[in-house]
N, C-alpha and C positions, 0 to 999 in steps of 0.2 A: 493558540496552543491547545492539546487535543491532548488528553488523561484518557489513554485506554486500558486497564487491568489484563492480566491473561484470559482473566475468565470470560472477557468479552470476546475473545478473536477465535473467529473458525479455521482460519487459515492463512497460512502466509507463505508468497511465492514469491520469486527472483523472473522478472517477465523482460523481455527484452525492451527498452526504450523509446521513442519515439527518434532519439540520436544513436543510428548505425553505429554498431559498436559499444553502447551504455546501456546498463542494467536497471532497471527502474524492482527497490523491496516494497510490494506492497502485501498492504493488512488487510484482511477483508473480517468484518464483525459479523458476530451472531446475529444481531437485528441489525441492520443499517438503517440510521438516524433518516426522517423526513427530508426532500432535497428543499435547500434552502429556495427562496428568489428570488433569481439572477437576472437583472433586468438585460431585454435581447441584445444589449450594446455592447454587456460584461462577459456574454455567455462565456464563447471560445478564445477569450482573451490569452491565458496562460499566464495573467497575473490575477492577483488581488481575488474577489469573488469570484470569477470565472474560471480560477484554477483548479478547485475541487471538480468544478463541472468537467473541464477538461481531462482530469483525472480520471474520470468516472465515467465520459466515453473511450480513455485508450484502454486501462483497466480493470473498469466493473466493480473501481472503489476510489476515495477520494482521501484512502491514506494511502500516500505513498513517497517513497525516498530515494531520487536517484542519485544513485551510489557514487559517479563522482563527482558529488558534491561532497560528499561526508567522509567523515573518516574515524574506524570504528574496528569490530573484532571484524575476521574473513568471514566470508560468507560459510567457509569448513565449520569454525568454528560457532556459528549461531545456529545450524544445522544440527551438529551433534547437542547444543545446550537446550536447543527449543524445547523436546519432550521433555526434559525434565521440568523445565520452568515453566510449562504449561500439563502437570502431571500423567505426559503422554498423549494427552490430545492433539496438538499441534505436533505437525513437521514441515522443512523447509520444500519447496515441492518449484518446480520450473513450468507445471503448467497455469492456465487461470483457472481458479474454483469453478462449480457451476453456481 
């Protein structure tokens, strides 16, 4: 499990998936944490410790939620609440950070 505050996130986008058709929400942090080691067998697994990694070649961070798995407010609605809950710094955005 993964405790991030607002105050840590630069940005958060809606990026398209690695499954045609599914939205993957990822978080991208102010500083992003050293990358763990993954030993070469786990790298590109897509479970267990090779998930973040895998996460972190599709998009450029290893938090991320694809959307049909969860279930939660619209993506309308976490758009218009994000600047406030991050007091205008964040909003919801469809491309990837730099």
């Amino acid at each position: 499990m993964i405790k991030l505050g607002w105050p840590a996130v630069r940005a958060v986008a809606v990026l398209p998936g690695p499954v045609p058709d599914r939205q993957a929400l990822c978080v991208y942090r102010i500083n992003e944490p050293p990358q763990p080691d993954v030993p070469a067998d786990e790298m590109f697994t897509g479970t267990g410790r090779g998930l973040g990694t895998h996460f972190q070649a599709l998009f450029g961070t290893r938090l991320v939620v694809h959307l049909h798995h969860v279930r939660g407010p619209s993506l309308k609605k976490l758009a218009r609440r994000l600047p406030a809950w991050t007091d205008g710094r964040v909003t919801l955005t469809t491309e990837r950070p730099a």
